[in-house]
VEXLO-378177 format. One record per residue (C-alpha): residue number from 1; x, y negated, z negated; residue in three letters. Coordinates in pm, whole numbers, plus 50000, padded with zeros to 5 digits. Example, Ala and Ser with C-alpha at 12.3 -4.5 7.8 and 13.67 -1.06 7.14 Angstrom:
// VEXLO-378177
{node 1,{51230,50450,49220},'ALA'} {node 2,{51367,50106,49286},'SER'} 
***
This chain:
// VEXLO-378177
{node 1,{47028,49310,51264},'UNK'} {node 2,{47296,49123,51131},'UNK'} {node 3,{47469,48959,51413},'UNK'} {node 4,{47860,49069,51315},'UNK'} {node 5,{47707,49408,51353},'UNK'} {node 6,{47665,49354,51729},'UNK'} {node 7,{48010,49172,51769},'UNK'} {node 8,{48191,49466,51588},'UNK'} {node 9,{47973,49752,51781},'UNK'} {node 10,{48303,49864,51992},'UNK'} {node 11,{48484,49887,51682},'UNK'} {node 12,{48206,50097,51490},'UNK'} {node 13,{48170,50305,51788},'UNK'} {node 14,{48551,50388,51793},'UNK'} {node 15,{48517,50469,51419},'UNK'} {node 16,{48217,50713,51438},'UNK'} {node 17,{48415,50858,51742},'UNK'} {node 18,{48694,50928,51490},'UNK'} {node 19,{48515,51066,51217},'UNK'} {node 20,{48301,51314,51461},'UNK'} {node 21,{48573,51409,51624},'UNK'} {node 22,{48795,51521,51314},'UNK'} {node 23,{49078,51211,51311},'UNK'} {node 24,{48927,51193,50928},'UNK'} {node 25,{48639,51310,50736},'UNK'} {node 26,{48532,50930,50665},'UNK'} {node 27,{48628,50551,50689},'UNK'} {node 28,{48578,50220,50509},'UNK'} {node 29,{48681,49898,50731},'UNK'} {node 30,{48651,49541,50619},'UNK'} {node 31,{48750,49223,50792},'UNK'} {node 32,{48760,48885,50628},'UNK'} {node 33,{48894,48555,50598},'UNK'} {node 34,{49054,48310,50315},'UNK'} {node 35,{48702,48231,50268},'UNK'} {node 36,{48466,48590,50261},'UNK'} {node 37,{48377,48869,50458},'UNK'} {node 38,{48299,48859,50844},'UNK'} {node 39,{48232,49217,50847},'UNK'} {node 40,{48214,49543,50626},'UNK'} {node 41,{48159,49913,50765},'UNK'} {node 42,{48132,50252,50671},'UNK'} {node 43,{48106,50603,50843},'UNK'} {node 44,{48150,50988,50785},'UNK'} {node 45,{48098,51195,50441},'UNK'} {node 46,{48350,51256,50171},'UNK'} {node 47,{48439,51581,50328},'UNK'} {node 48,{48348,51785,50655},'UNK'} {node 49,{48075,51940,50468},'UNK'} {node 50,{47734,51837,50634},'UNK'} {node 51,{47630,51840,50285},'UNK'} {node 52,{47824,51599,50145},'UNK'} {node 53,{47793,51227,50064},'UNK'} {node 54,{47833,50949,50310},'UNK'} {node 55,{48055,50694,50244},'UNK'} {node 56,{47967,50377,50157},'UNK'} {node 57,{48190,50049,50105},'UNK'} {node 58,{48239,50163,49725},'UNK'} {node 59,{48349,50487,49855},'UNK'} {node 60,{48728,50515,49659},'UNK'} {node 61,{49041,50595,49852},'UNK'} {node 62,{49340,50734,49764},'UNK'} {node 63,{49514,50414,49905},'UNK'} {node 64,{49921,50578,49852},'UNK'} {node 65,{50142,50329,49960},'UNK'} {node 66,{49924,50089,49966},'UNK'} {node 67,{50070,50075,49612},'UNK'} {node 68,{50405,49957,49688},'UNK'} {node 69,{50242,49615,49845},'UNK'} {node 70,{49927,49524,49643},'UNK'} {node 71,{50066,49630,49271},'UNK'} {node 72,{50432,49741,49233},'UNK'} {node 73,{50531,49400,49503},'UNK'} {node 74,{50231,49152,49341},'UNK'} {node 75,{50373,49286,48977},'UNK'} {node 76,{50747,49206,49105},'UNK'} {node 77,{50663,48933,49232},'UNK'} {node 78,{50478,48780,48925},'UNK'} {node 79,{50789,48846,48665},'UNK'} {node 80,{51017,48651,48938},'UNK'} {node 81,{50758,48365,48992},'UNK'} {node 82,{50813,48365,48579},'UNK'} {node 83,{51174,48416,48529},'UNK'} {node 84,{51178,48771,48395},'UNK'} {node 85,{51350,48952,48700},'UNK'} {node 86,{51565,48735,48991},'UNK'} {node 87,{51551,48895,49337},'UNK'} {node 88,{51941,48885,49295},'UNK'} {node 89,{51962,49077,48980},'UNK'} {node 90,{52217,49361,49072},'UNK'} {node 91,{52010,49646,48988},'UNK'} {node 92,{52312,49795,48774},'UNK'} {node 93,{52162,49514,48489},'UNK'} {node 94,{51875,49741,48470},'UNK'} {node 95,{51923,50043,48460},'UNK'} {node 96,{52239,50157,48331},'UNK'} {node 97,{52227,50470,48496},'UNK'} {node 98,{52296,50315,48814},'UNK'} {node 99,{52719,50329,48863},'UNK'} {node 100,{52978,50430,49106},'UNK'} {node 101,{53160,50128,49306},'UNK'} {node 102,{52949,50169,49589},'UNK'} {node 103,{52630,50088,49430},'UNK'} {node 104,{52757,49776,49220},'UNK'} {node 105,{52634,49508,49445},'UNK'} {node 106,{52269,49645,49501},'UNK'} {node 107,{52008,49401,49415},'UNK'} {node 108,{51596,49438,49331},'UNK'} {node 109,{51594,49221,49676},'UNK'} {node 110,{51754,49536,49834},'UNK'} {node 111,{51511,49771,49659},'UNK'} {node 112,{51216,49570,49818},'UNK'} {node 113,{51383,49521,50122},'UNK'} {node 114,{51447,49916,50222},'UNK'} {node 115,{51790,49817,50261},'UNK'} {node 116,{51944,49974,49934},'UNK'} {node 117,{52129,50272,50051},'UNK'} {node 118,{51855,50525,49845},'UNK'} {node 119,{51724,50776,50114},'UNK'} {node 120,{51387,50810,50178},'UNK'} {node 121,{51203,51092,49983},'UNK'} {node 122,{51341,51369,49770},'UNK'} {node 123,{51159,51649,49591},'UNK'} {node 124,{51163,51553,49250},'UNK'} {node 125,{50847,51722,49155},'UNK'} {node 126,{50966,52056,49232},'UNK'} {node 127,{51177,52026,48895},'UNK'} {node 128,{51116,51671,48731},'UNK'} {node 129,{50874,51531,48494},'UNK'} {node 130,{50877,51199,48380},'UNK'} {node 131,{51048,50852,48399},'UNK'} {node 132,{51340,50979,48198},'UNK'} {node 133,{51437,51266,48451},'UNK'} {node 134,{51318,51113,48763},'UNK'} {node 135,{51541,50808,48679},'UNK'} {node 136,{51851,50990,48640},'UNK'} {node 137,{51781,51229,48924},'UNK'} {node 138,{51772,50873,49184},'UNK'} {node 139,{52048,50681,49028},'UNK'} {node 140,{52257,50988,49048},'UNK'} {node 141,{52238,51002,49395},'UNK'} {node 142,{52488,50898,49681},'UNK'} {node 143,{52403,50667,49878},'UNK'} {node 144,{52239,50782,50248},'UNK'} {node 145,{52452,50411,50415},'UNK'} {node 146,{52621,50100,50302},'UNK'} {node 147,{52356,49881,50129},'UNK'} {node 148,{52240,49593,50397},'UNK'} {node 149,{52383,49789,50680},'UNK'} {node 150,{52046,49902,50784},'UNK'} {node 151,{51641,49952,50652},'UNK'} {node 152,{51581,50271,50566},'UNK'} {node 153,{51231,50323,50382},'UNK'} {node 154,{51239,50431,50066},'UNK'} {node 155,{50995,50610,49826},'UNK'} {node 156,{51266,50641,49565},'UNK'} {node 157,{51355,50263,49563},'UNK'} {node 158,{51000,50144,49451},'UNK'} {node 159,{51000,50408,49183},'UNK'} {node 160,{51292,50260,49043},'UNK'} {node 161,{51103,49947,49116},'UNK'} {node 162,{50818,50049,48850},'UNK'} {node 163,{51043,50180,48614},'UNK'} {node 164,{51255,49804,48612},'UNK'} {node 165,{50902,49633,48617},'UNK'} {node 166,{50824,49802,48292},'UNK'} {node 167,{51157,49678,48113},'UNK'} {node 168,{51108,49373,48225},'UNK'} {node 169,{50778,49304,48067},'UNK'} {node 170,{50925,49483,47719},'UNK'} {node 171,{50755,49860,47790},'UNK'} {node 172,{50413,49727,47945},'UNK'} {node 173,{50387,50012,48240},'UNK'} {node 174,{50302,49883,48592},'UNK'} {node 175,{49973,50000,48574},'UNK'} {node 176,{49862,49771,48277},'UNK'} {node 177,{50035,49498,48439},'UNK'} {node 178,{49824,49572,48747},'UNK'} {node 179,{49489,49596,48562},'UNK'} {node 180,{49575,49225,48414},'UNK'} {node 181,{49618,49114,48771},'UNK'} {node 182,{49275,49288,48892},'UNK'} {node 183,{49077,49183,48619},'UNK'} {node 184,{49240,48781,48649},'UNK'} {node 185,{49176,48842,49007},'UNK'} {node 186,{48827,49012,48906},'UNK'} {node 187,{48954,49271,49225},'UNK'} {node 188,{48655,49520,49104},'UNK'} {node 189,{48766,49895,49174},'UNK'} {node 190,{49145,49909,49226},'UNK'} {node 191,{49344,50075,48979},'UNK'} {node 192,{49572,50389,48861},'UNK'} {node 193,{49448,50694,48724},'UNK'} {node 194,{49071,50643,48801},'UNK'} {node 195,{48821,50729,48508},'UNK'} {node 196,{48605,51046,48562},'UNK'} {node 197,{48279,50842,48618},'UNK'} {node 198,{48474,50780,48954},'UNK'} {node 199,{48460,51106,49068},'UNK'} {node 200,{48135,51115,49258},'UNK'} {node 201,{48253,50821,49474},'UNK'} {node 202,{48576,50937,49506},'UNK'} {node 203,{48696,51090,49898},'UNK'} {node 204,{48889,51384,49845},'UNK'} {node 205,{49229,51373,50006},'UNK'} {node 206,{49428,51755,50026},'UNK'} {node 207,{49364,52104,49941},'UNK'} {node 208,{49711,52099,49804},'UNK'} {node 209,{49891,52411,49822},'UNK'} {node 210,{50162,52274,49525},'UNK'} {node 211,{49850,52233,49306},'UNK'} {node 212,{49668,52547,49410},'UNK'} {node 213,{49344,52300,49436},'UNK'} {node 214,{49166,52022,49631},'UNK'} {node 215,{49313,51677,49510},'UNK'} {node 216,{49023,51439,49389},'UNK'} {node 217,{49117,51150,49165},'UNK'} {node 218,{49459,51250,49130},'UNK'} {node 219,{49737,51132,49337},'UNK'} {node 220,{49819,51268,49665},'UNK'} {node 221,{50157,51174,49657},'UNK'} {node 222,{50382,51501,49452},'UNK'} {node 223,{50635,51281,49321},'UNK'} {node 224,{50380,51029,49181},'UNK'} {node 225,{50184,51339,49017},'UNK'} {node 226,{50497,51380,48783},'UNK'} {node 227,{50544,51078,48713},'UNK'} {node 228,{50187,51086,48543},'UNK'} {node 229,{50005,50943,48803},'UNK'} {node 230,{50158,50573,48781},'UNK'} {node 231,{50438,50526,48949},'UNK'} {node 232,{50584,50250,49202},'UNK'} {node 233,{50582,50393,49527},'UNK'} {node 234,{50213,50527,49480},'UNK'} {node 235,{49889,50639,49243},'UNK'} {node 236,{49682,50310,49290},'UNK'} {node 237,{49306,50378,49371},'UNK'} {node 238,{48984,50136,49495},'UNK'} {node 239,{48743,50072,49804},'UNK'} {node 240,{48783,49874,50078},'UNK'} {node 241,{48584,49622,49893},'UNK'} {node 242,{48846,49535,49624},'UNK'} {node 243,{49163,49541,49878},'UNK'} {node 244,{48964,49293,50099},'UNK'} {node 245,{48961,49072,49733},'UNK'} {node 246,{49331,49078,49736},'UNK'} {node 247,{49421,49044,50055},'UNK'} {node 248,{49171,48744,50001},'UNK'} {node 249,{49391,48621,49748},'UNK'} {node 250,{49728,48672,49954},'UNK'} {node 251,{49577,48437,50214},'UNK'} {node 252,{49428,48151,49964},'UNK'} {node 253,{49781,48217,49779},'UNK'} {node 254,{49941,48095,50129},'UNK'} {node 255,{49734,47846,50202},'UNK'} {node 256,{49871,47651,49884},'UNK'} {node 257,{49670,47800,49577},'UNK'} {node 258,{49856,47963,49266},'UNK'} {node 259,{49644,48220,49240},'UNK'} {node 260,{49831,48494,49281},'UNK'} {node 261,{50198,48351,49211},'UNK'} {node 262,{50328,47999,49361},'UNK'} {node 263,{50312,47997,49711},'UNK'} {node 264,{50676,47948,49768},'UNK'} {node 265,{50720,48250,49593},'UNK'} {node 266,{50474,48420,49781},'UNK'} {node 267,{50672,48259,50092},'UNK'} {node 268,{50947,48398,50005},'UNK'} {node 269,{50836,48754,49937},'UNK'} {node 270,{50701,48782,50315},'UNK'} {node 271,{51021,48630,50461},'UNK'} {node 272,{51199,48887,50684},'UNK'} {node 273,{51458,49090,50620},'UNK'} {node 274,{51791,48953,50786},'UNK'} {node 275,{51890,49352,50806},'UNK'} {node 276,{51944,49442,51142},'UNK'} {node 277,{51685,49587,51316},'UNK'} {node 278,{51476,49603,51004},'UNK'} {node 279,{51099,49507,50999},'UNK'} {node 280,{51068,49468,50671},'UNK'} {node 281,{51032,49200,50367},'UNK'} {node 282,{51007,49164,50019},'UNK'} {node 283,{50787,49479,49991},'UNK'} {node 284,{50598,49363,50302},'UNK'} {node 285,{50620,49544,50649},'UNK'} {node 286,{50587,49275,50933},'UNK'} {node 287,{50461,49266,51278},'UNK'} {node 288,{50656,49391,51528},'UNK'} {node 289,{50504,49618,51872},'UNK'} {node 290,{50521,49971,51719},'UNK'} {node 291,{50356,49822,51434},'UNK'} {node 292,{49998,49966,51297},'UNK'} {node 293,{49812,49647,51386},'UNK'} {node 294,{49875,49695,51727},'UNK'} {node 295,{49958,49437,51950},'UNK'} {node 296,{49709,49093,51889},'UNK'} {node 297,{49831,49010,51537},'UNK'} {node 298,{50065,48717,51509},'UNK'} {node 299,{50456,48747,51462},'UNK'} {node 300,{50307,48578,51101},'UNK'} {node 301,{50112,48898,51006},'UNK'} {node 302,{50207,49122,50685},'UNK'} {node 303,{50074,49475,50623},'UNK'} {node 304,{50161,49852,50529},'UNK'} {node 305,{50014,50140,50541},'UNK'} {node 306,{49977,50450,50338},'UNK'} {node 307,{49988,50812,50406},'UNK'} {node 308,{49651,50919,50333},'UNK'} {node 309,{49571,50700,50588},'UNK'} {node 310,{49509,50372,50462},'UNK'} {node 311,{49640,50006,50583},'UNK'} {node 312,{49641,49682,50502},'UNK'} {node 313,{49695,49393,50745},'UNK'} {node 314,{49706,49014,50690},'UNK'} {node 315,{49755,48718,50951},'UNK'} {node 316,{49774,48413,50786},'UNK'} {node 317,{49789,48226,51144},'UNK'} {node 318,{49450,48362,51237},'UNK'} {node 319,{49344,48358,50900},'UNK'} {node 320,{49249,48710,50945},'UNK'} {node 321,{49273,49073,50740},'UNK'} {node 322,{49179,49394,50861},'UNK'} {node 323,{49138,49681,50492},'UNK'} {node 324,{49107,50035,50661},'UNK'} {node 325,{49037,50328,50441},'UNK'} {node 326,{49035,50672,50560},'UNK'} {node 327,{49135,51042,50363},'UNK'} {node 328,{49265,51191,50704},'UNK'} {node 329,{49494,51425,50520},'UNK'} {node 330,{49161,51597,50425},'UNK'} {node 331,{49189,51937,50419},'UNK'} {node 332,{49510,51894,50571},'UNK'} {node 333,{49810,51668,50595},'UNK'} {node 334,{49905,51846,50907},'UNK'} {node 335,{49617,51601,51097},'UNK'} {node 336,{49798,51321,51226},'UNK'} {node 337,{49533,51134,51464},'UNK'} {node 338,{49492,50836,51264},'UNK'} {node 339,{49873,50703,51408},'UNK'} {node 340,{49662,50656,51723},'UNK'} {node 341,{49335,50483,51561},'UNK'} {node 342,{49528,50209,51378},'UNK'} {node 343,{49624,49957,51688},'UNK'} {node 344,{49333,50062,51880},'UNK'} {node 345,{49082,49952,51551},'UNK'} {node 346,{49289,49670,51500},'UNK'} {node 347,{49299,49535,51890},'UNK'} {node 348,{48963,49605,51894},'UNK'} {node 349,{48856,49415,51573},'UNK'} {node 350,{49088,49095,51695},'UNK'} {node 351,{48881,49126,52072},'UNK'} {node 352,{48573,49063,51877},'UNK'} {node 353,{48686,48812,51642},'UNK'} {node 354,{48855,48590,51944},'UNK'} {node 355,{48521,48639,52161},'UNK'} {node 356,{48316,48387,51860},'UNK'} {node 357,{48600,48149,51882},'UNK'} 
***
């Protein structure tokens, strides 16, 4: 037996709890360090069918906002580590549909900051297709508050987000620039609009009553449909497998390696907000006690989540990242359990790490 198996039992046994008591059909986990893996795990099938496949750590997710921190921020982040965007561009240089006096001082900081004014989520699907209409619909909008006042989080700020990345690299759309980064960062399976071969591995996320059908290899998020399934706020797809590779990278980038961008850049990205009660950072959420991790990460830690119910956490103090994978909106986005797994996995995974130190 191999021996992380036995140090990680309470935290498999919480996960098969989960998935046989209906928080989600199935769930990929893997926890690592700058260096490799300590521990990968997998349990559940694809669906709530008895007949369908188990997952495995190649099983692909869904990973929604999972987008807006490991492409849409990394691609962002890249083109100001190179001089093609400044975090203090006002975002009016960009996109010319963005006017009115009370949006003139609005940076691409602010955007990845939550602290822009834009509210949260709109509708857009209902009646938009496309950059073109989506673009006018969001810079056409008041703003919800006075930018820098407060952190709001925003869906419709990291669309705009893809749509500047795109200019800035002279048309290239975020996902290409993304696929450069995975295949530099040789990431594996991570990417937008997954090719068909996929499909077997892929977990299923909603019977969605927009679409009329179950969603599988298309994008959960409506909004990100529209767009054509590549858009900044979601649409990215892998296993557990590849986001442990990045989050590999985002620690090795800390610890003083360009591989990702400089580090200072990288620094500087994960710096928090000076917003008022905001948690957030340059794309990043951060720890705080209602946060995800629960409560044995570091102040140091970055993560996010996404709403299919996937996370991301990384402690660079305890060298230490935590990739959980789950399709709990399967058959149903209504199921909401997985707000309650989070900490407990993630308390539970730093127990068992701290009892081999």
């Amino acid at each position: 037996m191999n021996p992380s198996s036995v140090i990680f039992q309470d935290v498999a046994n919480r996960l098969k709890e989960a998935t046989a008591t209906g928080v989600t059909p199935c769930v990929t986990l893997e926890v690592g360090h700058t260096k490799g893996v300590y521990w990968e795990y997998a349990c559940g099938r694809l669906t709530y069918d008895v007949n369908s496949p188990p997952a495995t750590p190649e099983t692909i997710f869904d990973l929604a906002s999972l987008t807006k921190v490991i492409a849409t921020t990394t691609v962002v982040m890249k083109l100001v580590d190179t001089g093609k965007i400044g975090l203090n561009d006002r975002l009016k240089s960009w996109l010319p549909s963005w006017r009115d006096s009370e949006k003139s001082e609005v940076t691409v900081a602010d955007l990845l900051e939550h602290t822009s004014g834009l509210t949260a989520h709109l509708p857009f699907y209902r009646d938009c297709r496309g950059r073109e209409e989506f673009e006018h619909q969001i810079c056409s909008l008041p703003l919800e508050y006075a930018p820098r006042s407060r952190s709001v989080y925003s869906d419709l700020g990291f669309i705009l987000l893809g749509f500047l990345a795109t200019d800035a690299s002279h048309g290239k759309d975020l996902g290409g620039q993304f696929d450069t980064v995975a295949k530099t960062l040789t990431l594996g399976d991570l990417r937008f609009r997954p090719p068909a071969i996929w499909n077997p591995r892929i977990a299923p996320t909603e019977v969605d009553p927009w679409r009329g059908r179950l969603l599988r290899g298309e994008v959960h998020d409506e909004n990100g449909w529209a767009l054509g399934g590549v858009a900044g706020h979601a649409g990215l797809f892998g296993t557990v497998r590849a986001v442990g590779r990045f989050a590999r990278a985002v620690l090795k980038t800390l610890s003083g390696d360009d591989l990702l961008v400089q580090p200072a850049t990288l620094a500087r990205f994960i710096q928090k907000s000076p917003t008022p009660g905001s948690s957030r950072a340059l794309g990043w959420d951060s720890m705080v006690p209602t946060s995800s991790c629960g409560h044995r990460f570091s102040p140091k830690a970055i993560g996010h989540t996404g709403y299919t119910g996937t996370s991301l956490w990384i402690d660079q103090a305890q060298d230490l990242y935590v990739a959980i994978l789950t399709n709990r909106v399967h058959p149903t986005r209504t199921n909401e359990a997985i707000l309650q797994l989070r900490p407990n996995i993630h308390d539970a995974v730093v127990m068992a790490v701290e009892s081999q130190c």
